[in-house]
N, C-alpha and C positions, 0 to 999 in steps of 0.2 A: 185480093184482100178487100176489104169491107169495113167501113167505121161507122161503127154504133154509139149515137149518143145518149145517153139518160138520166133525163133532168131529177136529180136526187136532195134529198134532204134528210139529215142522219142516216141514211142508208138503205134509205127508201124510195121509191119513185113519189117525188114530192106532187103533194094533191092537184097542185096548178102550176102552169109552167112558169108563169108570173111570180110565183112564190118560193121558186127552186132557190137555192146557193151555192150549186155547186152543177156542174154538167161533165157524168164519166163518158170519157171517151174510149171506149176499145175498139182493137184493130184484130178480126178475125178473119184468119184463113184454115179451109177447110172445117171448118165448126168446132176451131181451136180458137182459145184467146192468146195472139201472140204479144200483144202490146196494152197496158191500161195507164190512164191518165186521167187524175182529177184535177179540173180547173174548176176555181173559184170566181163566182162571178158575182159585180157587187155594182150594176148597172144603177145610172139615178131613174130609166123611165123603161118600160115597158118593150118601146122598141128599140132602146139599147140594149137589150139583153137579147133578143131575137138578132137585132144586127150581131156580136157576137155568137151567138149560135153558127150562125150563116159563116161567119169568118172561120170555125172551125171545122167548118167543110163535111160533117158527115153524110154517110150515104141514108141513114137511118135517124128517126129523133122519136125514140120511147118516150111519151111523157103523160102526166095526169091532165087535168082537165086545161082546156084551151078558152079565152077571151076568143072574142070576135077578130079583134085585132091582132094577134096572136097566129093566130088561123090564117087571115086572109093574106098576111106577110111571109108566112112558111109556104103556103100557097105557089105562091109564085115563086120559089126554089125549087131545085132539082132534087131535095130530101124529100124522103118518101117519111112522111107522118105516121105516128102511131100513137093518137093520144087514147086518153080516158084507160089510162092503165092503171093501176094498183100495187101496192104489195112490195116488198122483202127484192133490192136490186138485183140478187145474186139468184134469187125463184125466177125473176121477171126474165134474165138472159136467158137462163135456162129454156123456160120457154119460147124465145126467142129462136135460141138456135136450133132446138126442136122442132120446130117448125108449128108450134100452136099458137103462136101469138101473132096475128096479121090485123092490119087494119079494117076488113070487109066484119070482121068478129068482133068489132067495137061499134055500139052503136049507144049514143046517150044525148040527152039536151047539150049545148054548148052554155058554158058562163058565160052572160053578157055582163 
């Protein structure tokens, strides 16, 4: 099994993962979703919201655009990144589990 996180906002993958409010967590086996969870998150700084990320352990973390900081702290986790995403959460898994959404196919400036 596999847990995908995606930093969302009304139902979208929110533009910056700094600006998320919510992070869905699903849990997919075989390129089913057997499990979904939305957590709210409502951190006071930047890397309390990264440190909860990390507490929720996924294997995966969709999200829009990344700080510097942001970046260099998911870094050093065992989650495999996949910012500078876009778009409609329920498109984005799709492609996900499709297999056309990888991080080598994202390439953009970082927000400093």
């Amino acid at each position: 099994m596999k847990r995908i996180a995606l930093s969302t906002f009304n139902n979208r993958i929110s533009s910056r993962l700094d600006s998320a409010d919510e992070i869905q967590i699903l849990t997919l086996k075989d390129k089913l979703v057997k499990k979904t969870e939305t957590i709210r998150i409502i951190p006071s700084s930047p890397l309390d919201k990264i440190q909860q990320i990390l507490e929720l352990n996924p294997d995966v973390l969709i999200c829009g655009g990344l700080t510097q900081l942001c970046d260099s702290k998911l870094k050093n986790s065992k989650i495999n990144v996949i910012p500078w995403v876009k778009g409609n959460t329920e498109e984005v898994l799709k492609e996900f589990i499709e297999g056309r959404l990888s991080e080598t196919e994202l390439t953009s400036e970082k927000i400093n």
